[in-house]
C-alpha positions as CSV (number, residue, x, y, z in Angstrom):
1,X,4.8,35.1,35.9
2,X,2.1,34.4,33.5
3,X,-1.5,34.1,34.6
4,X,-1.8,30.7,34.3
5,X,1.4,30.0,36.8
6,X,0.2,32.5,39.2
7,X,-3.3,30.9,39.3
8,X,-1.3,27.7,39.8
9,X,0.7,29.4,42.2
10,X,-2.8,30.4,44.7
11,X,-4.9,27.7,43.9
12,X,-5.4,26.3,47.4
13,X,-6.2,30.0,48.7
14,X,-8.2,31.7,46.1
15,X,-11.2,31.4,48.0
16,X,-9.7,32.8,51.5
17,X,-10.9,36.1,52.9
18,X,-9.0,39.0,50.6
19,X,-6.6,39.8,53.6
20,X,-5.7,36.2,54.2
21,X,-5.3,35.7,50.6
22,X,-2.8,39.1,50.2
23,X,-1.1,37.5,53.7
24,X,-0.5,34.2,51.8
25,X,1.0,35.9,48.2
26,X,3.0,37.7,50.6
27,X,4.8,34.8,52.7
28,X,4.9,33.2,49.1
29,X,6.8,35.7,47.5
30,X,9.1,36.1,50.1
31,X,10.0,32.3,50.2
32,X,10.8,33.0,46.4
33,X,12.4,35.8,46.9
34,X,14.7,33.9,49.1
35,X,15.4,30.8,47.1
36,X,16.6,32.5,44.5
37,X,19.4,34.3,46.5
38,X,20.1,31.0,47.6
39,X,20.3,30.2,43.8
40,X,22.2,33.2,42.7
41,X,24.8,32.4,45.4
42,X,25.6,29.3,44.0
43,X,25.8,30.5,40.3
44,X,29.7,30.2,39.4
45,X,29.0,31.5,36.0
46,X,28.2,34.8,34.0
47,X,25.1,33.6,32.6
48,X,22.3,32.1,34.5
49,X,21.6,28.3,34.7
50,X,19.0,27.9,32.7
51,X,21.0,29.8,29.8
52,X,24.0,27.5,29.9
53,X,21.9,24.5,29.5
54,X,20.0,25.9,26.5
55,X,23.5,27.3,24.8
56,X,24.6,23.3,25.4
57,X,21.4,22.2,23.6
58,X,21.8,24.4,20.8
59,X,25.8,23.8,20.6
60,X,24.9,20.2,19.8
61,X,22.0,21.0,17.1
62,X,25.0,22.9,15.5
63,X,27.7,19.9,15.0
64,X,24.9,18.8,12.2
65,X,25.7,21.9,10.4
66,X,27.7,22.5,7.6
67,X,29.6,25.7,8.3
68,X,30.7,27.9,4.8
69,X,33.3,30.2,5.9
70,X,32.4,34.1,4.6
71,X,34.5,37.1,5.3
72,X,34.4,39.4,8.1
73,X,32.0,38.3,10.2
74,X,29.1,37.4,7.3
75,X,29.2,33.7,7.3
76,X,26.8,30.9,6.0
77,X,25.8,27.3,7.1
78,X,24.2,24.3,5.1
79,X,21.7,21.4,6.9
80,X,21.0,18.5,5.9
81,X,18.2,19.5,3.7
82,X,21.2,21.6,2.1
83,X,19.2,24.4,3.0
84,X,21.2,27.8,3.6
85,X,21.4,30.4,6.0
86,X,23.2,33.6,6.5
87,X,24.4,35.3,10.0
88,X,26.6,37.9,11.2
89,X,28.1,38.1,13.7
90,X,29.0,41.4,14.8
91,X,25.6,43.0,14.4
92,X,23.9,39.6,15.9
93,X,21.5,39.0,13.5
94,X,20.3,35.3,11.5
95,X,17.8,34.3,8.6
96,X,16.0,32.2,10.8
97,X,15.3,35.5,13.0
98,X,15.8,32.8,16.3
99,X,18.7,35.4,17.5
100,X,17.2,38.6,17.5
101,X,14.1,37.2,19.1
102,X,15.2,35.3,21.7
103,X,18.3,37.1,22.3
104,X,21.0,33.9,22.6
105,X,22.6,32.6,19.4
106,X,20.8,30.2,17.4
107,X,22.7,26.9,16.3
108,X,23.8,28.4,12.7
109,X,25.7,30.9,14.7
110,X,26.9,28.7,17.2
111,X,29.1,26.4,14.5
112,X,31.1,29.5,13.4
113,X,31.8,29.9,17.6
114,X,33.4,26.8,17.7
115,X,35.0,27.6,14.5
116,X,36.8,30.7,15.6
117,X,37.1,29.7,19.5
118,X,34.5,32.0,20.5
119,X,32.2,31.3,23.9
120,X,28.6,31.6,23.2
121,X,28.3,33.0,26.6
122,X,29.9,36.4,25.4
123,X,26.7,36.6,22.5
124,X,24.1,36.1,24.9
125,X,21.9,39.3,25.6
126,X,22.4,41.2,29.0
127,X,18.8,39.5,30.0
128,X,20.3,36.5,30.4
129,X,23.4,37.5,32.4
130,X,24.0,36.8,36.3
131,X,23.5,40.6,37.1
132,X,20.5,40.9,35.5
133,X,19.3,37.6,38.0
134,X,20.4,39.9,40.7
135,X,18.5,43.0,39.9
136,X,15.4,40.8,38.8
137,X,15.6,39.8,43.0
138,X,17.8,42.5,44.7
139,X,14.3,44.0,46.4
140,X,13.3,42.1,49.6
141,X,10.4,42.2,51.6
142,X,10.7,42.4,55.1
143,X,8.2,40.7,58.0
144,X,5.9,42.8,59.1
145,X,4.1,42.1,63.0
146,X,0.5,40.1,63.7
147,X,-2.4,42.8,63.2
148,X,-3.4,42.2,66.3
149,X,-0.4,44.3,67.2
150,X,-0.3,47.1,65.4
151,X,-0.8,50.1,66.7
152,X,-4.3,51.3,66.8
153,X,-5.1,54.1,63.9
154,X,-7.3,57.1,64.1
155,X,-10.9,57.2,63.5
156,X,-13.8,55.2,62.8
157,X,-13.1,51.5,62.6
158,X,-13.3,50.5,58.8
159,X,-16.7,47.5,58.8
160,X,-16.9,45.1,56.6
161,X,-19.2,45.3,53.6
162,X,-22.6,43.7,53.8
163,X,-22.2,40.2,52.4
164,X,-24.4,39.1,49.7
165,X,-25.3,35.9,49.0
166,X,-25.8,34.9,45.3
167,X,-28.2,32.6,43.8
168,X,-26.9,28.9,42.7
169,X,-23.3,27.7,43.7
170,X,-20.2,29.7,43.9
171,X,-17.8,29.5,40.9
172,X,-14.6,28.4,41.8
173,X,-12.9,28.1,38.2
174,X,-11.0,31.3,37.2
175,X,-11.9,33.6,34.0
176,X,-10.3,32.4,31.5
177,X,-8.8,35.1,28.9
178,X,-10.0,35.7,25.3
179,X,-7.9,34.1,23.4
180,X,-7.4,31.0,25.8
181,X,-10.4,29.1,24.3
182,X,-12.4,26.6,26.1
183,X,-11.3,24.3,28.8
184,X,-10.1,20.4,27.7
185,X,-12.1,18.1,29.4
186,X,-12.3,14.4,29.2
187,X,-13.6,12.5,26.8
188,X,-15.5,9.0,27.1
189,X,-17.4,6.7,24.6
190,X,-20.8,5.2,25.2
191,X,-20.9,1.4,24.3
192,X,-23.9,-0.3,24.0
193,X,-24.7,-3.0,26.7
194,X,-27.5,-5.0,23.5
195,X,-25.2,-4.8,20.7
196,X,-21.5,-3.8,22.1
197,X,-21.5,-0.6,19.5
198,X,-19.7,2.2,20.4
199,X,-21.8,5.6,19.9
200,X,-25.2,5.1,21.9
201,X,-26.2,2.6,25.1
202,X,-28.9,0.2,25.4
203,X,-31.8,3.1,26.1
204,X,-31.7,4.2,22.7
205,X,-30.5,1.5,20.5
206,X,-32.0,0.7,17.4
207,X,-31.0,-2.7,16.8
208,X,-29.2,-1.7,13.4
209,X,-25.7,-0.5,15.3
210,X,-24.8,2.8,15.0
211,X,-22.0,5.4,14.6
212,X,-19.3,6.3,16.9
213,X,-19.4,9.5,18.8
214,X,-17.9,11.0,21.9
215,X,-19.4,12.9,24.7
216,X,-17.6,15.8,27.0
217,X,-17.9,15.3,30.4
């Protein structure tokens, strides 16, 4: 899960006590956890779902193709542009680089498939296979009791650190990385109430109109 989606994913509880918060990730992920069983109990397939609808996308990018029959299992197909490109089959591997990356076959492959009878599903890598879904959830987390009713531990009783309180109001936006760049905000136009131009209102118009520009909120 990428940043982003897990910031997504505890929006509504980021700003809970840290104990709360761990309580709330917890109860999520075992809700996840669950659905997908759920999921992967339903699966009649060898691949996942979201794999077999991406191979039927690709197989119908594939019927524009024209396929150029090689030997072995070197082959070549031509667009529309009557652009060429070389696979093979047996070591998995395409000029467009789309197979070894994402690890299903790419639509220049996929038209020598259909030539030869072959099932996409059998080129796919392990990744996307129904037992690698499993493994990805075969952990589970188990309930665990209230803390009022745990059993008291030895020692000092753990306090709370002082609180301080900073100057100015709390930030509630998350850090955003590096390389994310700055936040889209909207956008809005001022339009003069005296001369109806767009770029300036009636405090500082000039009489002459002006130029347009646009304002972040």
């Amino acid at each position: 899960m990428s940043t982003s989606l897990q910031n997504h994913w505890i929006k509504e509880d980021r700003n809970k006590p840290i104990l709360t918060l761990f309580e709330t990730i917890r109860g999520k992920v075992m809700v996840r956890f669950t659905d997908k069983w759920v999921e992967i109990e339903k699966l009649n397939d060898t691949i996942t779902s979201y794999t077999r609808d991406m191979l039927n996308e690709t197989e119908k990018e594939a019927r524009k193709l024209q396929f150029i029959h090689g030997m072995g299992e070197f082959h070549e197909t031509m667009d529309n542009f009557y652009k060429t490109w070389l696979f093979n089959i047996g070591e998995k591997t395409c000029d467009c680089s789309e197979w070894q990356i994402s690890g299903c076959p790419c639509m220049h492959a996929m038209i020598v498939m259909a030539y030869n009878r072959q099932h996409a599903h059998d080129f796919v890598h392990w990744y996307y296979s129904k037992e690698a879904f499993q493994n990805a959830y075969i952990g589970a987390i188990n309930p665990i009791p209230d803390a009022s009713r745990l059993p008291a531990a030895d020692g000092a009783p753990l306090k709370p650190p002082l609180r301080c309180t900073l100057v100015g109001r709390p930030k509630k936006n998350r850090r955003r990385e590096p390389d994310e760049g700055p936040a889209a905000g909207r956008t809005f136009s001022n339009k003069c109430k005296k001369c109806r131009t767009i770029g300036h209102n009636k405090k500082t118009c000039t009489g002459d109109g002006g130029t347009q520009s646009k304002k972040k909120m």
